[in-house]
C-alpha angles and dihedrals in degrees: 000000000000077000102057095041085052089062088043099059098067089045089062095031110124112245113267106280084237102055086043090052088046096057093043086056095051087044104063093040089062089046093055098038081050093052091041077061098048089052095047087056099048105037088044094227105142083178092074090068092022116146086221090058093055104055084049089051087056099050088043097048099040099070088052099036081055086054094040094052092050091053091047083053091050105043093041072065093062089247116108118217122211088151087077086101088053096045087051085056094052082046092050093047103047107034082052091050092040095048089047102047088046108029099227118114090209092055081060090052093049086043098049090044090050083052102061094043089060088062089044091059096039091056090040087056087051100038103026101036104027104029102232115160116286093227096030085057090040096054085044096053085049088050089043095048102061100038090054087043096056092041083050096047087048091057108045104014099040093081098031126109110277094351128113151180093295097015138068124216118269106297135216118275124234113236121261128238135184147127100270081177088069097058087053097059102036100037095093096048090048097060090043084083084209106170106276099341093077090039086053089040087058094039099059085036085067108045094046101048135058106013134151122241096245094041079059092053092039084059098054086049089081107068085034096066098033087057089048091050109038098022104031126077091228086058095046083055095045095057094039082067081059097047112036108345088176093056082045100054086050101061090045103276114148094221096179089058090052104050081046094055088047104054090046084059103047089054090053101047076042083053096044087055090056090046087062097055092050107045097013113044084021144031099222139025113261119182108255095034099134092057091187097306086138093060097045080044078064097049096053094059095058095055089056093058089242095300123127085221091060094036092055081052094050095047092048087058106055088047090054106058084042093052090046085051091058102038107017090037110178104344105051093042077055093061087047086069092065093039082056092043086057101036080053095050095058090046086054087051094045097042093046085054089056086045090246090146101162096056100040096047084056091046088052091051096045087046081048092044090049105040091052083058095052091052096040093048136035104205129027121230122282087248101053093051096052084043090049104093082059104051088049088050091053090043099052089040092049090046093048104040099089093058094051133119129193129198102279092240098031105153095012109150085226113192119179115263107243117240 
């Protein structure tokens, strides 16, 4: 008997709460790429699974998924951040300066990234070894960033060819890469605009072609992060410092180094993403050029709950709706009302089954309240289109802040214990 109700235990076990997770996750992915589809047919704007979107997308979300990568190193660490604009600064300035001098787009890369991990280790000496506050350092170092850029573009691009007070002269290209193979053979299904097939078509068109060879390594950046930090010791001990610094000194962890590694780190993968604006989505630095990209950076991985999985997500997003403002215009931010009305519809449903009344009852108005906007007009206001990336942003981040789940000592001003 004590047998048989052995082999009947892992029959009714419940499935592991991470593969679960990890299904939900796919699962709703697949539900809004299906709805993106849905819209797209009936709304009649190509432009939403375009190939061409997508690259946008792409140039538009790497440079805040980098920032947004190098605030998820630094506050699994337990430090929070809020230099990264000001890293991605450092990144823009002297991968510029360092591309230009020396002609090769890739000693701009290492400079840029060196950059930004001088602002990471100017704001771990404040923060780590001095206990300064972690927002109060990482507003200085922003503050910091653009004053030095503009003394520094004064000096050495002021008299350059076409360079200037607040611009560098043109700068190197990276080299492109891609599967041209792939746009031949998808090229016909693509244009078919068949119900999820096209949108997929475009969709793999986009992310196979025409891309840069940093986007290409900012890409890879992802699993490996997400290895060191979920599958390697150094990152166990990492994310212990976020999570009880004081558990972790006691079993032998150097919590100093790590929060210092981190943060080194977090201001290179900040510089990269400079780096990017300057040479990437332009050909020369221009003051200004971050234009708060670290701070929505921030904001993306929060929405991803700290995970390089959500980040990549929150980041997407963002690139998305600004990609749409600059190829679909109008028109194609208008079909996004009704893709919102339905995304909020299926939050009011989901949240009326938990007995969350209240919000589910808001979500169904708002769905109402948009959907009726989308019928009764057929384009949205110039300024609701530039201001869309934005909105979305909010929205996401006001949706997902009641599932979300910061390091348990995130912004602790940590100092070893004597003795």
């Amino acid at each position: 008997m004590s047998q048989e109700m052995t082999v009947a235990v892992p029959d009714t076990a419940p499935p592991r709460p991470r593969a679960h997770r990890r299904w939900r996750v796919l699962s709703l992915v697949l539900a809004a790429f299906a709805a993106l589809s849905a819209v797209r047919l009936f709304s009649g704007q190509d432009a939403l699974t375009a190939a061409g979107t997508v690259q946008t997308m792409l140039a538009y979300a790497v440079p805040i998924g980098l920032a947004a990568l190098g605030g998820l190193w630094a506050e699994r660490a337990g430090i929070i951040n809020i230099g990264l604009e000001g890293m991605m600064v450092f990144g823009t300035w002297f991968g510029a300066f360092a591309a230009w001098s020396t002609g090769n787009p890739w000693a701009g890369l290492a400079a840029g990234i060196l950059g930004g991990m001088a602002g990471g280790l100017i704001h771990a000496v404040a923060t780590v070894t001095f206990g300064v506050d972690h927002i109060v350092s990482g507003v200085a170092i922003n503050i910091l960033s653009v004053g030095a850029m503009r003394y520094l573009s004064v000096l050495y691009f002021m008299d350059a060819p076409g360079g200037g007070a607040g611009q560098s002269p043109p700068l190197p290209n990276f080299p492109r890469v891609g599967l041209p193979l792939v746009e031949t053979a998808l090229g016909p299904v693509h244009q078919t605009g068949w119900f999820l097939v096209s949108d997929l078509a475009g969709v793999v068109i986009g992310l196979t072609t025409g891309m840069s060879a940093i986007t290409l390594i900012a890409l890879l950046l992802l699993p490996a992060s997400y290895w060191i930090l979920w599958h390697t010791r150094f990152g166990l001990r990492l994310r212990s410092c976020g999570e009880n610094p004081d558990a972790a000194e006691s079993l032998g962890v150097g919590v100093y180094r790590h929060k210092y590694a981190a943060l080194l780190v977090s201001g290179g993968l900040a510089g990269m993403g400079g780096v990017f604006l300057a040479m990437v989505a332009s050909s020369v630095y221009q003051e200004g050029q971050t234009g708060g990209r670290g701070y929505i950076g921030l904001a993306a991985m929060i929405f991803g709950n700290w995970r390089p999985g959500g980040l990549a997500m929150g980041a997407g997003l963002f690139g998305f709706t600004d990609a749409l403002q600059v190829r679909g215009q109008g028109p194609a931010v208008h079909a996004l009302l009704l893709l919102m009305a339905v995304a909020l519809l299926a939050v009011a449903v989901w949240q009326w089954r938990r007995r969350r009344i209240g919000p589910a009852i808001a979500s169904l108005a708002v769905a109402v309240l948009l959907g009726a906007w989308y019928a009764l007009t057929d384009t949205v206001p110039g300024q609701v289109v530039i201001a869309s990336p934005y909105i979305a942003t909010l929205l996401v981040l006001a949706l997902a802040s009641q599932r979300l789940r910061p390091p348990a000592a995130i912004g602790r001003q940590w100092r070893r214990k004597s003795g």
